[in-house]
N, C-alpha and C positions, 0 to 999 in steps of 0.2 A: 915310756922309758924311765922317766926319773920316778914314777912311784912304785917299779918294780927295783928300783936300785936303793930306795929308800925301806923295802919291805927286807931287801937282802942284808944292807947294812945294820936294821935291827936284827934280825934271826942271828946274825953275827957277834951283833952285840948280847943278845939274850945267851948267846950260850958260851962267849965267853966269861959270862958271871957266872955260868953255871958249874963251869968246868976249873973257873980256878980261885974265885971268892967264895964258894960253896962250903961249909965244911961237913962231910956226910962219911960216917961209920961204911969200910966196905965190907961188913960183916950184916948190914942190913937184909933184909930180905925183899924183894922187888925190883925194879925197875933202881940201874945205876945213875946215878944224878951228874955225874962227870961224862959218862958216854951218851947220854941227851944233850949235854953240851956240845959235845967234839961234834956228832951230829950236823945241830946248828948253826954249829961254825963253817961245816962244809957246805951244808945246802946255802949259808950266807954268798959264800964265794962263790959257788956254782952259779947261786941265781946274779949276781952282779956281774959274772964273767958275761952268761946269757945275755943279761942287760943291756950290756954293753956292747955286744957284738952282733944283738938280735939285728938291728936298723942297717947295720952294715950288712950282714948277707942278705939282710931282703933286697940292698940295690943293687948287688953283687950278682943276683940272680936273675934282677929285671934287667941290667945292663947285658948280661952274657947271653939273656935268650933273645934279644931285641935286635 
């Protein structure tokens, strides 16, 4: 539990540097370096929400079939 909250809170933090201390030309050609942010910043919060609620519906599920 705590080192998939620990992976989520980086991804989080990685892409909020990316997204708003970055400074990148949008005239560039490739891959946008702010929308790999926003990205990261979701799957941050996705995977911490996961995290966090993984343990609880595993007993959640053991209690209701039992």
């Amino acid at each position: 539990m705590a080192g998939g909250l620990v992976a989520s809170i980086i991804a989080f933090a990685v892409g909020a540097v990316l997204d708003f201390a970055v400074t990148a030309s949008p005239d560039q050609h490739g891959f946008n370096i702010h929308t790999v942010g926003v990205i990261l910043m979701i799957v941050g919060v996705v995977g911490a929400v996961l995290s966090l609620l993984g343990p609880a519906a595993i007993l959640i599920t053991r209690l209701a079939s039992a």
